[in-house]
Backbone as JSON, one array per atom type, in Angstrom:
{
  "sequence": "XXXXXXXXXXXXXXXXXXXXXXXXXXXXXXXXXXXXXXXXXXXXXXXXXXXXXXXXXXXXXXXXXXXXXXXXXXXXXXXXXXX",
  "N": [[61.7, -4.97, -21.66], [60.87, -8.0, -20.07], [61.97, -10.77, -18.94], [62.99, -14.21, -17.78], [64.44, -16.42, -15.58], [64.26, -18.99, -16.03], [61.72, -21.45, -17.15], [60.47, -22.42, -14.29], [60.04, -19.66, -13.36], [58.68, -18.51, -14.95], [56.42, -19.74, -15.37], [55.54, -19.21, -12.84], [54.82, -16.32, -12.77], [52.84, -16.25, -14.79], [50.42, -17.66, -13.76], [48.49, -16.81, -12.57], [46.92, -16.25, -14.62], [46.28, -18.36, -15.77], [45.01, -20.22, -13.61], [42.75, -18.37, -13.93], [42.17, -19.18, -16.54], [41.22, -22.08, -16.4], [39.47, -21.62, -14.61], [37.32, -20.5, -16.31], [37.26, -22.84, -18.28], [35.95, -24.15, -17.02], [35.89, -27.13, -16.42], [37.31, -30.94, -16.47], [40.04, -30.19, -16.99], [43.03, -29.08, -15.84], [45.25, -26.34, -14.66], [48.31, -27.29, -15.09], [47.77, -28.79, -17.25], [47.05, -26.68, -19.57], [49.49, -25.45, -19.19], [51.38, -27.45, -19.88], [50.23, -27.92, -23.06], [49.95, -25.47, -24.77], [53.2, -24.54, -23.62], [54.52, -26.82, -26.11], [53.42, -24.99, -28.26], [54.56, -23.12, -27.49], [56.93, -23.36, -28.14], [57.75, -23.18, -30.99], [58.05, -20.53, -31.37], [59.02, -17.6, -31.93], [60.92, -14.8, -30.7], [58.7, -14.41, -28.42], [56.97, -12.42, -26.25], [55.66, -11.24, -22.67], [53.26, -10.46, -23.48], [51.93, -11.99, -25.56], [51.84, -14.71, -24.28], [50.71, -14.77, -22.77], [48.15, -14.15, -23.91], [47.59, -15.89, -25.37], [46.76, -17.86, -23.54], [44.42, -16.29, -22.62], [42.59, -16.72, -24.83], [42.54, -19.59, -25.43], [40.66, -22.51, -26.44], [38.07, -23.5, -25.23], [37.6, -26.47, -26.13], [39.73, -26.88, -27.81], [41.85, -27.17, -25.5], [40.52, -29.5, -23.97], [40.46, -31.51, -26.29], [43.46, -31.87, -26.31], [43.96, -32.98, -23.51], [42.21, -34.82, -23.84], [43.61, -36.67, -25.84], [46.47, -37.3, -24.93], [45.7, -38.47, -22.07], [44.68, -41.15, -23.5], [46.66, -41.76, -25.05], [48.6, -42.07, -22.75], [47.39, -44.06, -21.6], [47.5, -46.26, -23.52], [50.14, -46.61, -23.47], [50.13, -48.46, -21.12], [49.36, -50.69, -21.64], [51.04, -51.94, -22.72], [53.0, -52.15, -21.08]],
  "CA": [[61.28, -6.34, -21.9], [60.52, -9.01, -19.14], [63.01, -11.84, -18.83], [62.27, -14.96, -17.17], [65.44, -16.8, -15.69], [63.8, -20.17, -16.35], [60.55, -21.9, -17.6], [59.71, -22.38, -13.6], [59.71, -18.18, -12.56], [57.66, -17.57, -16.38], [54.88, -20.49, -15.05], [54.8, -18.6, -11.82], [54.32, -15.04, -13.65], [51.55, -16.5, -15.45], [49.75, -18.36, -12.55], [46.92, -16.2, -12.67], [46.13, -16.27, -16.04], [46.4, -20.3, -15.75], [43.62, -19.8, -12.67], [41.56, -17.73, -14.42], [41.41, -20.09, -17.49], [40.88, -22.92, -15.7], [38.19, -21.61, -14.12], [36.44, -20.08, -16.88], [36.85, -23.73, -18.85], [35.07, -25.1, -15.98], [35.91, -28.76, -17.0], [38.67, -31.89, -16.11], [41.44, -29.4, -17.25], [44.14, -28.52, -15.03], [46.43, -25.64, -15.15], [49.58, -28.43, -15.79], [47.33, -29.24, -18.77], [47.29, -25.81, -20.03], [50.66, -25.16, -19.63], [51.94, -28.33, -21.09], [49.7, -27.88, -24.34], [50.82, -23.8, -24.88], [54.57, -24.95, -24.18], [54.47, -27.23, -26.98], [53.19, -24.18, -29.36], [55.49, -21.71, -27.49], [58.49, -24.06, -28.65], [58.23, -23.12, -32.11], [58.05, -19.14, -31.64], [60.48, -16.72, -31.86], [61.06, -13.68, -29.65], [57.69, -14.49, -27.64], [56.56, -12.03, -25.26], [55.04, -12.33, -22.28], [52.29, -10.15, -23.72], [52.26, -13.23, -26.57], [52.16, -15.58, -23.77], [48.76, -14.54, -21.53], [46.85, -13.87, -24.94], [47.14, -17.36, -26.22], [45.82, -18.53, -22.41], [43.29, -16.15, -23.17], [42.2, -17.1, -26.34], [42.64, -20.64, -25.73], [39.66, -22.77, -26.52], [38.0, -25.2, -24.31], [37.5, -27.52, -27.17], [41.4, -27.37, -27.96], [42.55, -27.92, -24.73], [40.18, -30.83, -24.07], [41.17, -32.18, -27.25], [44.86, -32.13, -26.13], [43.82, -33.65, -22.78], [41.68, -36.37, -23.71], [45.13, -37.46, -26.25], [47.4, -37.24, -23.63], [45.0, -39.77, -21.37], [45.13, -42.08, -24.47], [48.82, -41.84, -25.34], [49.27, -42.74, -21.5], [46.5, -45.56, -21.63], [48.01, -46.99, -24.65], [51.38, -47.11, -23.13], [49.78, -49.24, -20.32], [48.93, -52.3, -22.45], [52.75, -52.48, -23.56], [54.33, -53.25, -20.07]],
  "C": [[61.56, -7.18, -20.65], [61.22, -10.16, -19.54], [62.59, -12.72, -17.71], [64.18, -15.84, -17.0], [65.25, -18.58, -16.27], [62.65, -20.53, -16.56], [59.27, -21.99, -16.08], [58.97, -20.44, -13.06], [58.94, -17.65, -13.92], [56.34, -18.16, -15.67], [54.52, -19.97, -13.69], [54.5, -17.2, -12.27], [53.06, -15.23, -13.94], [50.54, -17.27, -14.57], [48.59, -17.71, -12.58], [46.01, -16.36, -13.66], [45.42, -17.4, -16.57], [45.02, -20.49, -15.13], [42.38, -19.7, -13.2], [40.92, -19.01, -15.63], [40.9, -21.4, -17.37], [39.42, -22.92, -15.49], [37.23, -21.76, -15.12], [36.37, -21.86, -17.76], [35.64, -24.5, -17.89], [34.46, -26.47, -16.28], [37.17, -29.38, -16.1], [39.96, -31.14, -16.42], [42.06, -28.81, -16.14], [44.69, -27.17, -15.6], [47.49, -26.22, -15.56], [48.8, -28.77, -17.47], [47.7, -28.33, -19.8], [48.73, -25.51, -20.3], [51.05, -26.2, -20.48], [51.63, -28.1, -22.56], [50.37, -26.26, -24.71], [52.52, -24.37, -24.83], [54.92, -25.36, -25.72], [54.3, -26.04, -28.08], [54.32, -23.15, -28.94], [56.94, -22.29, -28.2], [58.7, -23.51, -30.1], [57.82, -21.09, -32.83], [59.42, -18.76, -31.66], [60.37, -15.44, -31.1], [59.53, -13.48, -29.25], [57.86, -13.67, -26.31], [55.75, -11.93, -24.22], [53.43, -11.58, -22.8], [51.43, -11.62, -24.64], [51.59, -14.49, -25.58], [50.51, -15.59, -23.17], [47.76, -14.42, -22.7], [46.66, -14.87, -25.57], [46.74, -18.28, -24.95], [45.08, -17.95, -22.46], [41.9, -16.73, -23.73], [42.07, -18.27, -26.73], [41.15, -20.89, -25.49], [39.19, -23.66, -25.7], [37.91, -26.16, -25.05], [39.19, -28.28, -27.43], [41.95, -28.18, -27.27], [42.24, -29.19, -24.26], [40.32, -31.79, -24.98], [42.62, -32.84, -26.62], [44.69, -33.62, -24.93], [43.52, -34.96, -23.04], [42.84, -37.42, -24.85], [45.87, -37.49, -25.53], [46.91, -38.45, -22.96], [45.59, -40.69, -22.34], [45.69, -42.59, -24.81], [49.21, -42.71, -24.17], [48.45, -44.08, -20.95], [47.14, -46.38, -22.29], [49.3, -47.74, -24.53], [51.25, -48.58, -22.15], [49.97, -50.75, -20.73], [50.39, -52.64, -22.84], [53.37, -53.36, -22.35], [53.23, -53.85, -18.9]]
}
């Protein structure tokens, strides 16, 4: 089993996979997007591997992640108007 000493040497492991899905969304999505949104779901696994890990960047949807994105914008628009 593959051990990661911290969250930064797992997001460089996976760097490719990030790349690749990126590409293939071929939209406003970042890799930071991707990861952020996946974090969030990896938080509430349990003994996640990294097999686990590249098959839900896979498998991710472009719909999803632009979903996530365009809330995120929003959230940080919204904050705007406060201060």
């Amino acid at each position: 089993m593959i051990e990661f000493k911290n969250l930064q040497e797992l997001k460089e492991r996976i760097t490719p996979a990030l790349n690749t899905k990126v590409k293939e969304i071929n939209s406003y999505v970042t890799e930071e997007d991707i990861w952020n949104y996946l974090k969030i779901k990896w938080k509430k696994e349990i003994n996640l591997t990294l097999y686990d890990i590249i098959n839900d960047i896979i498998n991710l949807k472009k719909e999803e992640i632009e979903e996530y994105v365009r809330s995120e914008a929003n959230d940080k628009s919204e904050w705007k108007h406060w201060f």
